[in-house]
N, C-alpha and C positions, 0 to 999 in steps of 0.2 A: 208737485206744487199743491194741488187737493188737498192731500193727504195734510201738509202742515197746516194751508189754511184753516182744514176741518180742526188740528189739530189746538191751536193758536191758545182757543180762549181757557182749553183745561190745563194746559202748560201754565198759564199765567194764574190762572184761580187754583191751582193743584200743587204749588211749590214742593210741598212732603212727599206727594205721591210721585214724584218725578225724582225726589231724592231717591226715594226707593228704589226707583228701576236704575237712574245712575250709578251709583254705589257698586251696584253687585259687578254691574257691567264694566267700570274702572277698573275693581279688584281683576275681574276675569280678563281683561285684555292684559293690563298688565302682568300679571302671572302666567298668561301663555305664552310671552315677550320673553319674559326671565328664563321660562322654561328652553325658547327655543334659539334666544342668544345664548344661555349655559351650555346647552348641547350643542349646538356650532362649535363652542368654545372645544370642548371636551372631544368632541370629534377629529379637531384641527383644521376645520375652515380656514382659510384665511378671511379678514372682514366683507371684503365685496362680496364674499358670498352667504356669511354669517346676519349681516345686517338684514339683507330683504328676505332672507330665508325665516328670520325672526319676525319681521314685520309683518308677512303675508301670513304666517301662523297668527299673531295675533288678530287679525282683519276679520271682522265679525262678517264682512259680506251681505251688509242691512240692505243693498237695492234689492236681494235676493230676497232675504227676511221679511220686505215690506211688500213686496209683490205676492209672498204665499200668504200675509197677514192678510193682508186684504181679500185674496179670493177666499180664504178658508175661512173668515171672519168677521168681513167685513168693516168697512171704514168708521163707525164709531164704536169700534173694538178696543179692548183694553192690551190683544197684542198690536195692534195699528200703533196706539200710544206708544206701549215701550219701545215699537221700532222708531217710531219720530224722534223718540229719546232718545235712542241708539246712536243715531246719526248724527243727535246734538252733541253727542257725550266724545263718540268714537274720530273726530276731526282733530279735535287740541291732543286728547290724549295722544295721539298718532302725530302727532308732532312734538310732543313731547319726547315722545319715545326714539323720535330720527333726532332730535339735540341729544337724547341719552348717546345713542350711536358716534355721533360724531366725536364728543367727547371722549368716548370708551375705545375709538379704535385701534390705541396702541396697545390693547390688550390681544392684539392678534397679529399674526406674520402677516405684510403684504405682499403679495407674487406680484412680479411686473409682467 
């Protein structure tokens, strides 16, 4: 809760500089998503195990990110930021991605 408070007012006066850190971060979860529903795919998963197998690949794991930000960096760090952004970016995406799933799942066998 710190962490964003501290973070708050450069979020809001920094719109570019947050694109920045967004952007890469989008592209990178979603490409490890692709990567790791394809190979599900390719492997023969069936979905229930394809789906969160792909998810948890994609999962940046920022509580982790923002606790070493901080001790290694400190809180008005510029990784501090990009993890506050992480966590802003990496929620919708990651629901996005479980609607991709739902949708997609007749691309796979299901085992009962």
């Amino acid at each position: 809760m710190l962490l964003f408070s501290f973070k708050g007012e450069v979020i809001i006066s920094n719109p570019f500089t947050i694109l920045w850190i967004a952007v890469p971060l989008f592209i990178q979860t979603v490409l490890i998503f692709a990567l790791g529903y394809g190979a599900s795919k390719i492997m023969g998963l069936n979905y229930e195990n394809a789906a969160p197998t792909a998810m948890i690949g994609a999962s940046n794991h920022f509580e982790v990110a923002i606790a070493t930000a901080v001790m290694l960096y400190g809180l008005s760090s510029g990784a501090a930021l990009a993890t506050v952004v992480g966590v802003l970016i990496e929620v919708p995406v990651m629901l996005m991605l479980v609607k991709f799933c739902v949708r997609t799942q007749d691309w796979f066998e299901h085992h009962e």
